[in-house]
N, C-alpha and C positions, 0 to 999 in steps of 0.2 A: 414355116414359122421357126423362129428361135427359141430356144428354151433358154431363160434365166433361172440360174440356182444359184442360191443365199446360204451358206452351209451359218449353221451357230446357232445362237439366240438373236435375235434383232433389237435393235434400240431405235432410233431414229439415224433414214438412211444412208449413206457413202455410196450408195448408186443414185447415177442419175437417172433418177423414175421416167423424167421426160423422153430420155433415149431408149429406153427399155419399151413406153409405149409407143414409140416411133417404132420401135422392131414387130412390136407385134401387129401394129398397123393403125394409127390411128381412130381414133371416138367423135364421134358425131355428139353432139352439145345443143342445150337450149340454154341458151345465154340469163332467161329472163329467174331462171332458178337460182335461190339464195342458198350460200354458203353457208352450212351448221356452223356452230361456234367449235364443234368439236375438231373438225378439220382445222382450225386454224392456229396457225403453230409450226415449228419448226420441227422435221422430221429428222431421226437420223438411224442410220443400220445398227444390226447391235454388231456383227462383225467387225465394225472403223465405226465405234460411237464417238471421234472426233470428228470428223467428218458429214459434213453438212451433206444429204442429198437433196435437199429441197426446201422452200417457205412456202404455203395457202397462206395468203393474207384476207383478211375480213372484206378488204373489196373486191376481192373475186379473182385474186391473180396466184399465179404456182407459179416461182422463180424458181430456176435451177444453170446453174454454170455459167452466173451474166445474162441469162436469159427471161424473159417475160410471158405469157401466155395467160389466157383468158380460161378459167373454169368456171362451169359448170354442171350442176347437179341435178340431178331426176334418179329422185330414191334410193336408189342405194347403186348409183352409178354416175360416176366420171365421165366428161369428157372435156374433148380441150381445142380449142379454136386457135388455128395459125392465120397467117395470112390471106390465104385462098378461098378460106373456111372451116370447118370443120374436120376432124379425123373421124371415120367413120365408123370406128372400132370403141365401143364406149369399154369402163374400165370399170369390174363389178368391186366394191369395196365393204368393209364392217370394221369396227372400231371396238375393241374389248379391252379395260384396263390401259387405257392409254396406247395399244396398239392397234396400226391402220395393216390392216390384211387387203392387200391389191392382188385382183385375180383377171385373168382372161383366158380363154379359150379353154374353160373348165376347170383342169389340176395347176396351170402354172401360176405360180401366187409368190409374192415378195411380202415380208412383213417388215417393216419399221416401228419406231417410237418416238413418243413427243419427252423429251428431257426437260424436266422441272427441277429449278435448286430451292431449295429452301434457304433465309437468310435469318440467323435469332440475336437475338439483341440483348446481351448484359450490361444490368447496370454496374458491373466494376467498380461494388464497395459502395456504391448510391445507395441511395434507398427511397419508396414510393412505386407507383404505376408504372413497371417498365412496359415498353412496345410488346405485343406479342410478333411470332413469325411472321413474314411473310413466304411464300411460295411462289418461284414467278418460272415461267419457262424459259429454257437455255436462248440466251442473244437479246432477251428483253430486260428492259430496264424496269424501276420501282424509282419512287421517290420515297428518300429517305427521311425517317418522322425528327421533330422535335425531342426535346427532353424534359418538354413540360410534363410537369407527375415526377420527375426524378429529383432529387437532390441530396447532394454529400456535404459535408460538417468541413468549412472552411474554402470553398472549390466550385467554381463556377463548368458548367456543361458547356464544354466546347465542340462538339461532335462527333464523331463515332472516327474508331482506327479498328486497323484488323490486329492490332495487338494489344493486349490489356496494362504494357508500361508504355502504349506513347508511344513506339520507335515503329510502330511500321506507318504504314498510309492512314494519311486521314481524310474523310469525308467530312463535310460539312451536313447540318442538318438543313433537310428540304432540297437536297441537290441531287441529279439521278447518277443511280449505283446501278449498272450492267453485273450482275454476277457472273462468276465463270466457275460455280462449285457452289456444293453448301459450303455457309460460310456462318462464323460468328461474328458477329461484329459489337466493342468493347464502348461502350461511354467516354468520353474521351474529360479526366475533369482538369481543368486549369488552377492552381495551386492560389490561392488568395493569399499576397505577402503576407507574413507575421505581425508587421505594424501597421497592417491594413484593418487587424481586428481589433474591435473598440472592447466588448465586456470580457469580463472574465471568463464565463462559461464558455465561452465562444475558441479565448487563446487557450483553454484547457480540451478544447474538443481538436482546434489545431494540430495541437501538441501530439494526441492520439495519431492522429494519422502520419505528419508530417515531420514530427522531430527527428532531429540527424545524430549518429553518435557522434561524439566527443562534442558536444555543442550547450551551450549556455543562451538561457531565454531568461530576461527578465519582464515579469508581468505586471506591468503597475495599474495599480488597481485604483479607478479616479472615480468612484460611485459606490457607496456600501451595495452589497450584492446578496441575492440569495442564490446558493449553487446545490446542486445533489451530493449525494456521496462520488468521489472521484478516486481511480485506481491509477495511482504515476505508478507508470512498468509500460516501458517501451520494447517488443521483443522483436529480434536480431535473426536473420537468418545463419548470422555464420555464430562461431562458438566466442563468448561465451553462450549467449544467445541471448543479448541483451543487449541494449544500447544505454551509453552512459553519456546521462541526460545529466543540468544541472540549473536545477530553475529558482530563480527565486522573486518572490511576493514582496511586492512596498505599494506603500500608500501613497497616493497621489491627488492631486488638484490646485484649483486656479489660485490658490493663496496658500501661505504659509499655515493661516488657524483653518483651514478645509481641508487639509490633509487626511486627516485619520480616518482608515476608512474598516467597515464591519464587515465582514464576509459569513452569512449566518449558514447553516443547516437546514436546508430544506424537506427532508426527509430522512428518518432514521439510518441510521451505519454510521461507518466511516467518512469523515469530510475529505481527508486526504491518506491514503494507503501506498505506502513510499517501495517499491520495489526494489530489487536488487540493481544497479546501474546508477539508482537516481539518487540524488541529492535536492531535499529541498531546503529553501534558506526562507525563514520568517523575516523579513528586515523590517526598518522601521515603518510606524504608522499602520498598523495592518492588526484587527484583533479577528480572530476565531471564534466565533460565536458557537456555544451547540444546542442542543434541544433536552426538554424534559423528558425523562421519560425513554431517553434515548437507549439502544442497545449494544455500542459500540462503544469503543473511544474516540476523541472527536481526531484525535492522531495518531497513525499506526505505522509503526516503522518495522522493516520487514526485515528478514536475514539478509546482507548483503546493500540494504538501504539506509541512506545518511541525511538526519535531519536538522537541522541546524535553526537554535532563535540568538535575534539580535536584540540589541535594544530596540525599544521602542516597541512590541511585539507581544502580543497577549493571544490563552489560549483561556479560555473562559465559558461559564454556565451549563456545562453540559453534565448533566445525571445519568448513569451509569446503570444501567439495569438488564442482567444479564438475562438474555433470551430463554435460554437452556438449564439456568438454576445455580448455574455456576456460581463461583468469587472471583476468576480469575481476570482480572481486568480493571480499567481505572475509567475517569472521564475525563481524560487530559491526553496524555502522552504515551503511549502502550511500545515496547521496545521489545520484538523480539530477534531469535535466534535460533539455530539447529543443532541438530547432533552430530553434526560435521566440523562446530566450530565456528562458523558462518556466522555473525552477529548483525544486528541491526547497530546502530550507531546514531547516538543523541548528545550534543555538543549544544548547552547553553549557554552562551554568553552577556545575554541580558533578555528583558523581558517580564513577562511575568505570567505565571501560570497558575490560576485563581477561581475561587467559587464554585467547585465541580464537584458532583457529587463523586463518591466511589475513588475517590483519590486525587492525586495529581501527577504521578508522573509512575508505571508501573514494569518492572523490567523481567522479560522473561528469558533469560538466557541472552538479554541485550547488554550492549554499553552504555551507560550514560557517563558525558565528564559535564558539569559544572559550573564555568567561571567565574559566573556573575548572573545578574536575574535575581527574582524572586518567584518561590512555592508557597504558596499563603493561603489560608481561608480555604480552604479544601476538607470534605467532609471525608475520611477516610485517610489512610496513610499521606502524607506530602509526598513519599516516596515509597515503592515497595520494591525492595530487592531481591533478585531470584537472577542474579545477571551479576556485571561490575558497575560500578558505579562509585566515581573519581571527584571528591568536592573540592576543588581550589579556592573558592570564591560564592558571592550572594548568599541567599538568607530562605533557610528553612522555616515559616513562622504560621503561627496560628489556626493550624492544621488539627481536626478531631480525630483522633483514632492513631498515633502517634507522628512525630516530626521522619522519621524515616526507619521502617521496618527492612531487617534483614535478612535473607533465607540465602545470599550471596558474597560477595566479597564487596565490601564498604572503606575506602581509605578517605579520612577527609583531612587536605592539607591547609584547610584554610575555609571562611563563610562564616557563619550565625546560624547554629537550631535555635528556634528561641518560639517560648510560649505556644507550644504543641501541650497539647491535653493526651494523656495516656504513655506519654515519657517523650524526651525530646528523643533517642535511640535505641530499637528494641533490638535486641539478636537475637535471630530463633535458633537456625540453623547453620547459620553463618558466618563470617571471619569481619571485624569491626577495627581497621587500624585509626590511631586518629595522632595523625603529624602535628597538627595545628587545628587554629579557629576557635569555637568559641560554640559551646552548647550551653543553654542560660534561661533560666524563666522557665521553664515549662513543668507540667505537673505529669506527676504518674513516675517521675527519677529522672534526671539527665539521660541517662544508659542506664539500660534494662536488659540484663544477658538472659535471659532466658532458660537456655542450657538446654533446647535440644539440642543430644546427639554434639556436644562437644563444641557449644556454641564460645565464640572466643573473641575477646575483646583484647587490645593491647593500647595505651596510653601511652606514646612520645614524647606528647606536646599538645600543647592546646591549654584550654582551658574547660572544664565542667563547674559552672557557679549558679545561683538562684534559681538552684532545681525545687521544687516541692513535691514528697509522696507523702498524702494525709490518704487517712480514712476516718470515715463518721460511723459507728454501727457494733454492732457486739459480734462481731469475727473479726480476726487478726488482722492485721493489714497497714498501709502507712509507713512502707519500711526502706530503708534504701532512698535517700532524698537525694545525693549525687551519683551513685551509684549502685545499684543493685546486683549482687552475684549470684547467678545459679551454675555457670558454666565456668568458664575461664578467663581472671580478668589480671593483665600486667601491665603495673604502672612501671614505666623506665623514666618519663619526665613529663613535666606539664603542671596543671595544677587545680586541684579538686574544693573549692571554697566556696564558704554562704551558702548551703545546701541545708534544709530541712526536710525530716522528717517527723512528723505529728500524728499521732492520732487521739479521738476523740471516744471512749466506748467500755466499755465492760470485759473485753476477754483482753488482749497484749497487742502492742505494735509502738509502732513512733522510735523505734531504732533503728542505729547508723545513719546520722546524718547526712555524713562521708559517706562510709561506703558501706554496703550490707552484704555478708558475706554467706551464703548458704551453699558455695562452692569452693573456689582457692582463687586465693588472689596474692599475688608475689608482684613487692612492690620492689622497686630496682633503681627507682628514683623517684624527685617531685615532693611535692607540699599536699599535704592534706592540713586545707585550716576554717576557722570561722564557719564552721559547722556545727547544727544542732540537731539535738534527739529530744523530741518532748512528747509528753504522756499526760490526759486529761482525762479520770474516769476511775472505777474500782477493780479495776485488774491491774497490770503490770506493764511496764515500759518505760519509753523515755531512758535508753542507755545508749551506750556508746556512739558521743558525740561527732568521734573522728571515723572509727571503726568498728562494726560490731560484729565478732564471729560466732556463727552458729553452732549448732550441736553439729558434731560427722565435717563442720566445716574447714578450711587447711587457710592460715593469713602467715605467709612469709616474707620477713623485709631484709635485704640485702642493703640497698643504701635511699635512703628519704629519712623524711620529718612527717611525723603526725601530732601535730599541736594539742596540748594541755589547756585545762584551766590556768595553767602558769603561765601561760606566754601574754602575751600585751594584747590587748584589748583589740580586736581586728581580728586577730591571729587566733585566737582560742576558741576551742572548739567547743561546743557546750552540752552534756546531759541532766533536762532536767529533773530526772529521778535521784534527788539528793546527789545530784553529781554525780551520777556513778559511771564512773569508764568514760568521764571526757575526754580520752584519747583514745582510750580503747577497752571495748568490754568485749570479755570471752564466757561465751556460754556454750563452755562442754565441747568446744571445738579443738583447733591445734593452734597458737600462737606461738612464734619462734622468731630468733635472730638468726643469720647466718650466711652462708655462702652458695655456689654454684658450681660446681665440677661438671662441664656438657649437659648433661642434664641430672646430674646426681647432686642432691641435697645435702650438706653437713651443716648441721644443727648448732650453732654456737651460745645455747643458753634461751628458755623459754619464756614470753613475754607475759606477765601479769596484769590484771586489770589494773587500771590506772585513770589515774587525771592529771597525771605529769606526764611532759610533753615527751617524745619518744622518738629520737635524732639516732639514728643508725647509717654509718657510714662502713662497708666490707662486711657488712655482719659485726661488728664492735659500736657499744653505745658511745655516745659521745655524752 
């Protein structure tokens, strides 16, 4: 007899078993005995686990090297029928963990294994019921499942690839897959064109997956819509690590008057959350609806992200109610920034931003500029700065809780504050230039310096007219109806007229018309005219029509005009406490004419309370 020795571990065999039982001398068989399920299968050695030494197939055959032969079985023994008949030598076997241990003539034994792959199936960014494994043995096929239970946001299931972008092989579903390894196999989704998707929710779910950088989508919007809170931020595997998207929103439909369409807030946050890369454009026909009650702003523009409204484009109703206890935040437009310098960026051009509670438009270390648009009817600031913010153009109006507060840098070259409750402009902490435009109507003082911490206003140009500060009540108040000073306020040009301040009460107030000085004001140009200080009740007021300086207060004028009761009717300014100081009344403070050296002061002669008009041109009266 021969001895065969399998030096290793075995797998399923690389010998051919059938010639190894021909060595040892054939097995006698009863043909009429059924094949275990266990046997059938593809055998292979573990020393050549590439290598095929044999198939048992379910109908009773053992192929091996092109060859065929008849097995069967009687308990725990092989044998195998040739031509002539049977071999006479049966073949004692056991099967342990997938190995077949073949013995004869006592000690000599070969072990093989049956090689199973396993196959697992990702759904690749799908989502629902994906396929579990399957397990199949080496050389057999499986049919591959559907993708019913799966689906992805914009992407129809085209069938499985062995790579998860698409580039390697792909499978159809339902078609048979031979494995040759474990293997994963990717969902394969087919991309739904861009102008293939009808709603909005829909081209924003798109967008998530499939926007390209440097690429512009416009999403016309032909159905008022309810959408969730949405995050634009597309991120990039290479640096910056963001893709710069640039999308913008218009109204649409079948006629000219069916255009306008509503895009409401379905659930509390953010409607749109503007990333760094993106740019979104409100354009026309298109309003922003938000919710009561809400905890977010309905717009949030991020460091690095750029939002832009046109005409025709409204951000509206949304109530502003912070989660956490805070103040920080508006129901409009929320713009922030980092400590890196990184701004978010807000560019109005038209529009209008209206009926929100908690403000309308609020900057935290953002940019806003401007152009044109309306801020109106908003409960809380029109604007709060804590950022820049650039006004060229359109109209700050009707705003509770003032027309725009400042904790930042405010330059306004041009627009309307008008008829804000609580002052058309406060400074708290921050720097107020005003080029141009036109602050007008509103109550509580044109500008309001405040004076924290060095708060600073400068006048170029412009205009501050038909301001009103009243108070009703026995404490002081009502002071400063064009302009109020706690901090630092310099007029160089422009012009301060028709400005009241009133009040009504028992203890003092209804002074400075013009301008109320309880810090320093150095005026360097301009008109102060047609202003009034009036006083109703049994205390004290109703003085300095034009200017009124406080105790510890500093009013220096290098070159302007502060109008008298003498100037012509228009032009004059008026105190009605017997006239007193209709130019200018000083109480206990410092008034002075004079000049400028860099920043050094010379005094050229001290101004007295007056009702005649007060024309100082170099520091010398005229």
């Amino acid at each position: 007899m021969r001895k065969l020795t399998v030096q290793g571990q075995l797998v399923r065999a690389g010998i051919l078993w059938l010639l190894w039982c021909l060595l040892l001398g054939g097995c006698p068989i009863n043909p009429d005995d059924r094949i275990p399920s266990a046997l059938v299968g593809k055998w292979y050695p573990k020393q050549s686990p590439d290598t095929l030494a044999f198939e048992i197939t379910s109908a009773g055959k053992i192929i091996s090297g092109g060859m065929s032969y008849d097995l069967s079985v009687s308990g725990k023994t092989l044998r195998l029928k040739y031509e002539g008949g049977y071999f006479p030598e049966p073949i004692g076997y056991s099967i342990s963990n997938g190995e077949l241990n073949l013995t004869t003539y006592g000690t000599d034994s070969v072990y093989v294994k049956t090689r199973a792959y396993t196959v697992i199936f990702d759904s690749n960014g799908g989502s629902g019921t994906i396929p579990g494994p399957i397990t199949v043995q080496a050389g057999y096929s499986i049919t591959l499942p559907s993708g019913n239970g799966m689906s992805k946001n914009s992407a129809a299931f085209g069938g499985w690839d062995t790579e998860p972008d698409g580039t390697g092989t792909n499978y159809a579903a339902g078609s048979s897959f031979t494995p040759s390894g474990n293997i994963t196999l990717y969902a394969r989704w087919d991309v739904i064109p861009f102008d293939s998707v009808t709603t909005l929710a829909d081209k924003l779910a798109w967008l998530e997956t499939y926007a390209q950088n440097n690429a512009s989508y416009i999403l016309e919007v032909n159905a008022d819509e309810n959408i969730k809170p949405h995050t634009l931020f597309y991120y990039d595997y290479n640096y910056p690590y963001y893709k710069s998207v640039t999308i913008t929103l218009r109204g649409g439909g079948a006629s000219a008057g069916d255009s306008n369409r509503t895009i409401s807030l379905s659930s509390n946050g953010t409607m749109f959350w503007v990333g760094s890369g993106v740019t979104l454009i409100l354009d026309n026909n298109i309003t922003l609806q938000g919710r009561s009650g809400n905890t977010n702003s309905l717009v949030w523009v991020n460091s690095g992200g750029t939002f832009i409204m046109n005409e025709g484009s409204a951000i509206t109703g949304n109530t502003y109610t912070p989660s956490y206890g805070g103040s920080s935040g508006c129901g409009g437009v929320y713009v922030s920034g980092d400590y890196n310098g990184v701004s978010g960026t807000f560019t109005m051009n038209g529009g209008a931003i209206s009926g929100n509670s908690g403000g309308g438009v609020y900057l935290n270390f953002g940019t806003f500029t401007m152009n044109g648009g309306e801020i109106s009817g908003n409960t809380g600031s029109g604007v709060s700065v804590n950022g820049t913010f650039t006004m060229a153009g359109g109209e700050i109006s009707g705003n509770t809780g003032r027309g725009v507060y400042v904790d930042g840098t405010f330059t306004m070259e041009g627009g309307t504050i008008s008829g804000n409750t609580g002052s058309g402009v406060s400074v708290g902490y921050g720097t107020f230039t005003m080029e141009g435009g036109t602050i007008s109507g509103n109550t509580g003082s044109g500008v309001y310096v405040v004076g924290y911490y060095n708060a600073t206003f400068t006048m170029n140009g412009g205009e501050i007219s038909g301001n009103t500060s009243s108070y009703f009540g026995s404490s002081s108040g009502g002071n400063g109806g064009g302009v109020y000073v706690n901090g630092t306020f310099t007029m160089a040009g422009g012009e301060i007229s028709g400005n009241t301040a009133s009040y009504f009460g028992s203890s003092s107030g209804g002074n400075g018309g013009g301008v109320y000085v309880n810090g320093t004001f150095t005026m360097a140009g301009g008109e102060i005219s047609g202003n009034t200080a009036s006083y109703f009740g049994s205390g004290s007021g109703g003085n300095g029509g034009g200017v009124y300086v406080g105790s510890s207060a500093i009013f220096r004028i290098v070159t302007g005009t502060v109008y008298g009761s003498d100037a012509a009717e228009g032009l004059r300014n008026n105190a009605s406490n017997n006239n007193n100081g209709a130019a200018l009344y000083n109480y206990g403070g410092t008034a002075q004419r004079g000049t400028f050296s860099g920043e050094t002061w010379t005094s050229k002669g001290d101004l007295s309370i007056t009702n005649n008009t007060i024309r100082v041109v170099d520091g010398e009266v005229e």
